[in-house]
Structures are given as structure tokens and as C-alpha cells.
N, C-alpha and C positions, 0 to 999 in steps of 0.2 A: 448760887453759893459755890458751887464746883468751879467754874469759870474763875472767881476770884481766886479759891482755893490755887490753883492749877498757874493763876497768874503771880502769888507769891510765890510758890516752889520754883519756877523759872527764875521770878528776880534773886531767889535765894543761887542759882546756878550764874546769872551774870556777875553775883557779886564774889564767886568763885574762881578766881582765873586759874591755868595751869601754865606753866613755863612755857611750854610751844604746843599749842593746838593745831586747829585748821579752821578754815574758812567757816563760818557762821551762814545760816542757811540762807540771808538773804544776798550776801557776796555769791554763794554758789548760782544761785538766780538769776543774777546780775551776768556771769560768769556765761550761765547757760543761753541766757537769752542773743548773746553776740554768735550764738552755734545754731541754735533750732527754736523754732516756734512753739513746737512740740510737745505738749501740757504731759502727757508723756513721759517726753524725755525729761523735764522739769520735775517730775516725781522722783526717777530712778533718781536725779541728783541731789534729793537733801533725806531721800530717806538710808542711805547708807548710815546716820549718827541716833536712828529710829533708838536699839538699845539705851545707849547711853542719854536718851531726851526722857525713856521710860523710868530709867534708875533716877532721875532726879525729882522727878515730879510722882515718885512710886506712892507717897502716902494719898494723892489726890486718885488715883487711879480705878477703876472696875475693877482690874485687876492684877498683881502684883508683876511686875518683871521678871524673867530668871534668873536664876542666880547668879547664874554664868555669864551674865549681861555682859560684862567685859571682856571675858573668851571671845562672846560673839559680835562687841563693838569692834575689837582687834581684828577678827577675821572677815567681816562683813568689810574690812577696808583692802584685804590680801587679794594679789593675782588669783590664788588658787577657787576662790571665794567666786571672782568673778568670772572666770571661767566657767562653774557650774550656774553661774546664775545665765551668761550669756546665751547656753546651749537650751536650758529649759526656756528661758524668754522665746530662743526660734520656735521652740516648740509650741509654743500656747501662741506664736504671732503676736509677742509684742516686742519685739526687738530696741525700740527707743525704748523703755526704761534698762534695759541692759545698758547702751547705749549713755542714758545719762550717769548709772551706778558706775560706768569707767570714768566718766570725768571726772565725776567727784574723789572718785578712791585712789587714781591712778593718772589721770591729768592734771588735778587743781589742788589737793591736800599737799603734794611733795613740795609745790610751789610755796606755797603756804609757810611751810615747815620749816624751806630755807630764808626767805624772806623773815619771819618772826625771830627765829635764833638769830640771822643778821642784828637785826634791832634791837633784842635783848643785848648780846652783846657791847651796843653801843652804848646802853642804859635805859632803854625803855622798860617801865613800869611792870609791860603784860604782852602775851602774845598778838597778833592783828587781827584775832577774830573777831570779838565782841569791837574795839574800834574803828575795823573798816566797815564794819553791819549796822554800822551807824550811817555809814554816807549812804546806803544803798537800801534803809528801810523803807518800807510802804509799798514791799511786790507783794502779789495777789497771787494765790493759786489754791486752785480746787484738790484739796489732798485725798478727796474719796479715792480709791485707788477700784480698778475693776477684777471681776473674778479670775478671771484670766491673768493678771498682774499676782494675785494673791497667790494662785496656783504655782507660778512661775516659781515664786520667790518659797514658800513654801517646799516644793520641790529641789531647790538649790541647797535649802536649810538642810533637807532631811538629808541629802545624798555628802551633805560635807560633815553631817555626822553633829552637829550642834545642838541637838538635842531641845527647842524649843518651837512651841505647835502655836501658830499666831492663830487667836480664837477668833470671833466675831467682835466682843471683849476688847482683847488686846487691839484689835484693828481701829475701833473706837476712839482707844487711849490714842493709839500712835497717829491717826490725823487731829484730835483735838488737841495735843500738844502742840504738833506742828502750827495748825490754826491761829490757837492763841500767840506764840509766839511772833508769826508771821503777825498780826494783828497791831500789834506793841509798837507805840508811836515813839517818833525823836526824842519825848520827855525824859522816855525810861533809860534810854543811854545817857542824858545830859545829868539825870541825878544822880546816875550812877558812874558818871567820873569818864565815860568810855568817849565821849566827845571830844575833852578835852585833849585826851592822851591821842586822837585819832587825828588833830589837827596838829599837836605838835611830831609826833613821829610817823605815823602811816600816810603824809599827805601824799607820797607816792605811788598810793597804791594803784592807780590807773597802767603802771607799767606790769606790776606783777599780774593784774587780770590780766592783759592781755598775753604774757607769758602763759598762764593758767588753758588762754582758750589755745593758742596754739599747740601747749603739749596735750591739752584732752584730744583736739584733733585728731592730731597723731598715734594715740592712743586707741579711739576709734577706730580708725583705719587700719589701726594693724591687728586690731581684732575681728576687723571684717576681713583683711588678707588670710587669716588664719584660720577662721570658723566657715566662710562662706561656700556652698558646693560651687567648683565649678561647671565650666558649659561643659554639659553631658555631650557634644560634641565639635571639638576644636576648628579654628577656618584652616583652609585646606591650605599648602605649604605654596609662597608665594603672593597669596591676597591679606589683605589687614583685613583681620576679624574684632570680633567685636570686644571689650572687656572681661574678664572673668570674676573682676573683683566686684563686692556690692557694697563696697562703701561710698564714695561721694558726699562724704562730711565733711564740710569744710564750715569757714563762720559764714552764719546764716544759710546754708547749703545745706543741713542735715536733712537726712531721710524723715519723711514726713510720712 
């Protein structure tokens, strides 16, 4: 009865559109998979929209979301945000979902953002999330997240001051939302109008992914140029030494 419950509050959110979104979790997926293998990094990139999937589906839940859901949907998307999340992810050693949380918040939503208001402007219906997450349904991913991922994120929470303590509970909610969502077949977009509007306005969307993975790349990289120690000691003046940066993310290239 939960499953179903849990499965109308979603459709009740696809049949909500907003002017310009971002990407729909299974485009991030899609997005992600041209970067890394990395189930991982696969994680960090669709649970940055974690709040805002709780505020929707709040009556079905264990337990209720905070109030502040939107404080921490907005910020869970900020440089400043990821920053703290980046440094404790070094710290607990899981660095890809730091890793995926930049693509998503900082590579592939701004893409997104511009592309949809594009469209709108020309007269599309709705923004390109729920329409491009149409072409790209039926990805699979294990959302149990590990203790160490929990701590990460937890510890970025607490230190940027957001005020909300992810229970055992809430962690619950936040991969059975994910689940079922991920779960939901070609039907639920086609009855819900997002197919149609996806084949007349978004059939382009193949170029804004790959826009998407190139600036997450980039994004990557420059947060491994910034965060990463360098070599505790430099080659000697004269010979080529070895790199100092530890990124090496490029498509299909990511740190594994």
C-alpha cells in the first residue's frame, strides 16, 4: 500500500510542472553514465533534488521532511554547499559522490536551465525535465547509499548550518522515493502528456547532454585542481615530474 501510495504523490509532482527546472533523475543518469561507471558517483548525482522529492511525497513518508526543505533544496544546489560536501567526502574516502553532486548542481542543471527557458520562450508547454526523462527511462541504480556516504553528507549538512539530521527514517524515504521513481515505466510519461511535448520540442536534447557532460567535466576538474594535496615533494628543476592534480575525469575516464 506505501509503494502505491508513494507512486500517486509522484504522479501528482509530474503532473506539476515549473517554468524551468533541471534535469529529471533519469537524464542525470544518462548524463552521468558518458562520465563514470561509478554507482557512486551515480548516487551523488540524483540525490542533490533528495529535499524537494521528500516535500512531495511528505504524506506517504516515515517521516515528515523539514521545513526548510526548500532552504536546503536551493542550497544543496550552491558552490558553497559543495564545497563542504567535497572536503568531508575526502574525508570519509568517498570522493565520487562529491564528484557526481558537482555534476549534477554545477555541470548539468545550468545546462538545463538555459536550454528549457530557450524553449519556453519559443512556446513550449514546460520545462525539459519530465520530457527528456522520458527518452531516457528505465536506468537502474542501487540507491542504498553507505555509512560513510551518510556521514559525508551529514557532516556538510551540519557545517553549512541547514539545520536537518538525515535519520535512518528519512534515509528510508529518500532511496524509496528515488526507487520508485526510477521504477516508472514509458506509460507514466505517455499519459501524462510528457512524451508528446518531448518529441515535439526537446527532440534535441542529445546535444545539450553532451553539453551537460562536458561542463560537469570541467567542473570536476577544477574542483580536483582546488581541493586536491599536492606532491609533498616537487621534481627537481630541469626534469618532468609527475602531475599534481588528482583529477583525470574526463567521459568515461572518471576516478573509479
Amino acid at each position: 500500500m506505501r509503494r502505491i501510495a508513494v507512486i500517486m504523490a509522484i504522479i501528482a509532482v509530474l503532473c506539476t510542472t515549473t517554468p524551468v527546472a533541471a534535469w529529471g533523475s533519469n537524464t542525470h543518469l544518462e548524463i552521468d553514465r558518458s562520465i563514470s561507471d561509478s554507482e557512486l558517483f551515480q548516487q551523488g548525482s540524483i540525490f542533490p533534488d533528495m529535499a524537494l522529492g521528500l516535500h512531495y511525497a511528505e504524506r506517504h513518508l516515515w517521516e515528515a521532511p523539514p521545513d526548510n526543505w526548500q532552504e536546503i533544496h536551493t542550497d544543496f544546489h550552491s558552490s558553497e554547499f559543495a564545497d563542504s560536501l567535497w572536503v568531508s567526502c575526502k574525508e570519509h574516502d568517498v570522493i565520487e559522490f562529491a564528484e557526481g553532486w558537482v555534476c549534477h548542481t554545477l555541470g548539468s542543471d545550468p545546462i538545463e536551465s538555459a536550454y528549457s527557458r530557450d524553449k519556453i520562450n519559443q512556446g513550449a508547454p514546460m520545462s525539459a525535465d519530465y520530457p527528456v526523462d522520458w527518452y531516457y527511462h528505465g536506468h537502474d541504480l542501487d540507491t542504498h547509499v553507505s555509512q560513510d556516504v551518510r556521514l559525508a553528507l551529514q557532516q556538510a549538512i551540519d557545517q553549512t548550518d541547514l539545520g536537518w539530521t538525515l535519520s535512518d527514517d528519512a534515509w528510508d524515504d529518500v532511496r524509496y522515493v528515488y526507487q520508485v521513481y526510477l521504477d516508472m515505466g514509458s506509460s507514466w510519461y505517455i499519459a501524462n502528456g510528457y512524451a508528446g511535448v518531448a518529441e515535439e520540442w526537446y527532440s534535441d536534447n542529445a546535444e545539450y547532454l553532451a553539453m551537460s557532460v562536458a561542463q560537469s567535466v570541467e567542473a570536476i576538474s577544477e574542483y580536483h585542481s582546488r581541493f586536491d594535496e599536492p606532491e609533498s615533494e616537487p621534481a627537481p628543476r630541469g626534469r618532468r615530474g609527475s602531475s599534481t592534480r588528482g583529477g583525470g575525469v574526463g567521459p568515461r575516464a572518471a576516478r573509479k
